[in-house]
C-alpha positions in Angstrom: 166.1 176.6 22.8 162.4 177.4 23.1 162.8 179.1 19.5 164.6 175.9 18.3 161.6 174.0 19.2 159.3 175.5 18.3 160.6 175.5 14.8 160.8 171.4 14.9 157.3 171.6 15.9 156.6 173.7 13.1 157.8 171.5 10.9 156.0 168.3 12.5 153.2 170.1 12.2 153.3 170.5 8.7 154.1 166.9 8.1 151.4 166.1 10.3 148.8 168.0 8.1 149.7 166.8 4.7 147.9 163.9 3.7 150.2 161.2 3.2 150.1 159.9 -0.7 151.8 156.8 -2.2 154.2 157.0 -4.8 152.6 156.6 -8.1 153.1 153.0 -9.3 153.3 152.4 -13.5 150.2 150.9 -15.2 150.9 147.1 -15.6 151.7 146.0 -19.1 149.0 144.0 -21.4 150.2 140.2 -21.0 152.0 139.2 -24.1 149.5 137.1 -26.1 151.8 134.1 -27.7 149.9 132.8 -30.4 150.7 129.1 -30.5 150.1 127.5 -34.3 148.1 124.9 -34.8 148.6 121.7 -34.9 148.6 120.4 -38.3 146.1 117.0 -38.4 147.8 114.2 -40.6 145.2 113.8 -43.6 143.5 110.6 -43.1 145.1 107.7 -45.1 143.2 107.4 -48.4 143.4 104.0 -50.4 144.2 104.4 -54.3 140.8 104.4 -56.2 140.3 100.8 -57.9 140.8 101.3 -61.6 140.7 98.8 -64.2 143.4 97.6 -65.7 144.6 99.6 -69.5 143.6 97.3 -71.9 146.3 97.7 -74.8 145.5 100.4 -77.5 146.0 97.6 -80.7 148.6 99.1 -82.8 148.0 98.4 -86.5 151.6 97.7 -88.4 152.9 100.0 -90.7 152.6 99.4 -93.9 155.7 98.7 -95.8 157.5 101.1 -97.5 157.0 101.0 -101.3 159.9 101.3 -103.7 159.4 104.8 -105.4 157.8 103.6 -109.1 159.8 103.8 -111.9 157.7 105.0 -114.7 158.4 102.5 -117.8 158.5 103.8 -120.9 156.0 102.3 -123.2 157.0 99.3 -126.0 157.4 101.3 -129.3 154.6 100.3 -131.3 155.5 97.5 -134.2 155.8 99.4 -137.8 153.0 98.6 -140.0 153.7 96.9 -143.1 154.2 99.1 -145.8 152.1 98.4 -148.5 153.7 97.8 -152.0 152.4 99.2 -154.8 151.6 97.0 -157.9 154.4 95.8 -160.2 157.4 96.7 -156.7 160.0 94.4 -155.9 161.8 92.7 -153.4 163.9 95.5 -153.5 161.4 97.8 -153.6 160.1 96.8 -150.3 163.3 96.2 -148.8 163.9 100.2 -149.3 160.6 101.1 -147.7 161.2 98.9 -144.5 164.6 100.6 -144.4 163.2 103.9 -144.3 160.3 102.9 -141.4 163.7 101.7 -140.1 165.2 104.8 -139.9 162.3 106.3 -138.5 162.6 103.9 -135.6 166.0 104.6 -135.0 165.6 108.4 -134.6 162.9 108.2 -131.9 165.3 105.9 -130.3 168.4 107.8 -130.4 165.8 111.0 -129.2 165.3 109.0 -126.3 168.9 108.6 -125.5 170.0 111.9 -125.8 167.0 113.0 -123.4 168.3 109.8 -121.1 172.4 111.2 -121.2 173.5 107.7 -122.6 175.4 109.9 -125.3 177.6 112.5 -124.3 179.1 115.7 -126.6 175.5 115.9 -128.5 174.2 119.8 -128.6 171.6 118.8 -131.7 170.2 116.3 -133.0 169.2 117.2 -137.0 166.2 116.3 -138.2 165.6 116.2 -142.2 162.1 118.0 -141.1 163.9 120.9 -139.7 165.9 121.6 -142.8 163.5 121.0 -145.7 160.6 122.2 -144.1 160.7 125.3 -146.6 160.2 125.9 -150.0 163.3 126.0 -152.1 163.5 128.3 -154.6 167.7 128.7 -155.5 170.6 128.4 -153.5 169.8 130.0 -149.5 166.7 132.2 -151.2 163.7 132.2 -148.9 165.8 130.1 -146.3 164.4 130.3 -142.7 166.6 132.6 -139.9 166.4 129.2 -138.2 168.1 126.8 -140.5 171.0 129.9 -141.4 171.5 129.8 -137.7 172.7 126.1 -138.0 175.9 127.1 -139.7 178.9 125.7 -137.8 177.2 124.4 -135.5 178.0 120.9 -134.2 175.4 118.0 -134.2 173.9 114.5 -135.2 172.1 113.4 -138.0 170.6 109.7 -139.1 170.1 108.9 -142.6 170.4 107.1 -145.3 174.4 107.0 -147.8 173.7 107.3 -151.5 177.4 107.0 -153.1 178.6 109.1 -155.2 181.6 107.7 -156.5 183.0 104.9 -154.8 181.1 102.0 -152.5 184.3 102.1 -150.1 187.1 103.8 -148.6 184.1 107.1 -149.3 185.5 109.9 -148.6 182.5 112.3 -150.0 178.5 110.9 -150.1 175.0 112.4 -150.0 173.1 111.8 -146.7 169.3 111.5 -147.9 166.2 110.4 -145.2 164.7 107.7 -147.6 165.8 105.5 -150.1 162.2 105.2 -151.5 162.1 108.7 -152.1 165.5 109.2 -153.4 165.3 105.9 -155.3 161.8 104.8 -156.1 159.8 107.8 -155.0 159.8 111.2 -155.7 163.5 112.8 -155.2 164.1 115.4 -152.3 164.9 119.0 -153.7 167.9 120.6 -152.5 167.3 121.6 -148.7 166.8 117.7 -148.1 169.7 116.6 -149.2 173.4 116.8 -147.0 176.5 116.7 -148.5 178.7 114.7 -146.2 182.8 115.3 -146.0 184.7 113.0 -144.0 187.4 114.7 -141.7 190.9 114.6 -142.4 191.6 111.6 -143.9 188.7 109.7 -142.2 187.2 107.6 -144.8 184.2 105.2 -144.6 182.6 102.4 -146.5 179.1 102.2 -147.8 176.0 100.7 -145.8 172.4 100.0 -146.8 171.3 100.6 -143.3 170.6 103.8 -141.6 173.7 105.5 -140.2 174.5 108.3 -137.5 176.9 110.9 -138.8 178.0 113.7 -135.9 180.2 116.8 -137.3 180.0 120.3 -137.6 177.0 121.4 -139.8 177.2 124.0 -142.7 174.8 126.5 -144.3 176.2 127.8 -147.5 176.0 127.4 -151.3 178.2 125.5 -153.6 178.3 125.8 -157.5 178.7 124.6 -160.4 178.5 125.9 -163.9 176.6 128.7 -162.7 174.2 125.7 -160.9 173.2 125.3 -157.1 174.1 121.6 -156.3 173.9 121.5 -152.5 173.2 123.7 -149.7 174.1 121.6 -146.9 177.3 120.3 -145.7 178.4 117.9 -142.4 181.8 117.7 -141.9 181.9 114.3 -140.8 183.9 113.6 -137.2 182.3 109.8 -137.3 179.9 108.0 -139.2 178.2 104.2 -137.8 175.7 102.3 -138.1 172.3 102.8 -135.6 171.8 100.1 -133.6 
């Protein structure tokens, strides 16, 4: 017993001399800082600036839309009056207005072709184009140019000399003047066309320039060992130019 107490007292006196210490207590957290947002302000009520009224812009009207112009061709020029020579007659200066006539009826017909109002015309034949060389005999000394025309189809305006007959022609010489052929001085050979009607096509003689369309030809035809022509049309229609 006294050894069992003195071991309790042992003990309580080691209890008794350590100091007595408090259990160690955790650091205390930061306070959570809550940010709150701030409260927004309603902007103040602003009133509209004052303007002044928009005056209308003035809006100047369009000007109206003009017809595209149609460029008109000028008024051919009236013919001047041929002048007669002394001693001519009323014949006489019935040729020559014929042939300023004919004139006027070529620059006309020019102007159609260029226009379309006739249809199936490649060429239109101008005496200037086939007697502008100097004949010599036969196709000697004849342009590349005017051999080219051979066969080809086109238009020519002119004047009929008959050779025969006055009506039911079925052969006549297309010539560019009656004064020259007639009262003037004669063409030579490359002025002159030697017009065959078609088939049995046949036509009657007229004073008046005519229009004879065909197929053209470029080669020589003889007689007793004599050029006579150079020139053919073989006529598909012959009529007066209007």
């Amino acid at each position: 017993m006294n050894c069992l107490r003195a071991l309790v007292l042992t003990l309580l006196g080691s209890f008794s001399a350590a100091p007595c210490q408090e259990p160690a207590r955790p650091a205390p957290k930061p306070p959570v800082v809550v940010e709150s947002s701030p409260v927004k302000t309603p902007p103040a009520r602003q009133e509209p600036a004052k303007q002044d009224p928009v005056k209308p812009t003035p809006v100047s009207p369009k000007p109206a839309v003009e017809p595209p112009k149609v460029e008109e061709e000028p008024a051919p020029e009236p013919e001047p009056e041929p002048q007669l020579p002394p001693g001519a007659s009323p014949e006489d200066l019935r040729a020559m207005r014929s042939a300023q006539e004919m004139l006027g009826a070529e620059r006309r017909l020019i102007q159609r072709i260029k226009k379309g109002e006739l249809k199936g015309i490649e060429q239109l034949l101008r005496f200037e184009e086939i007697s502008s060389w100097p004949y010599q005999d036969g196709l000697k000394g004849a342009p590349e140019g005017v051999r080219k025309l051979d066969a080809k189809p086109v238009v020519m305006i002119g004047f009929m000399l008959p050779i025969d007959e006055v009506e039911n022609i079925r052969e006549f010489l297309l010539v560019q003047s009656l004064w020259a052929c007639c009262y003037g001085t004669p063409p030579d050979i490359n002025g002159i066309v030697r017009v065959v009607m078609k088939g049995d096509k046949r036509c009657d003689y007229q004073f008046d320039p005519v229009m004879v369309s065909g197929n053209f030809r470029v080669q020589e035809t003889r007689e007793d060992g004599f050029c006579i022509d150079i020139y053919q049309l073989e006529a598909e229609a012959v009529s007066l130019v209007k």
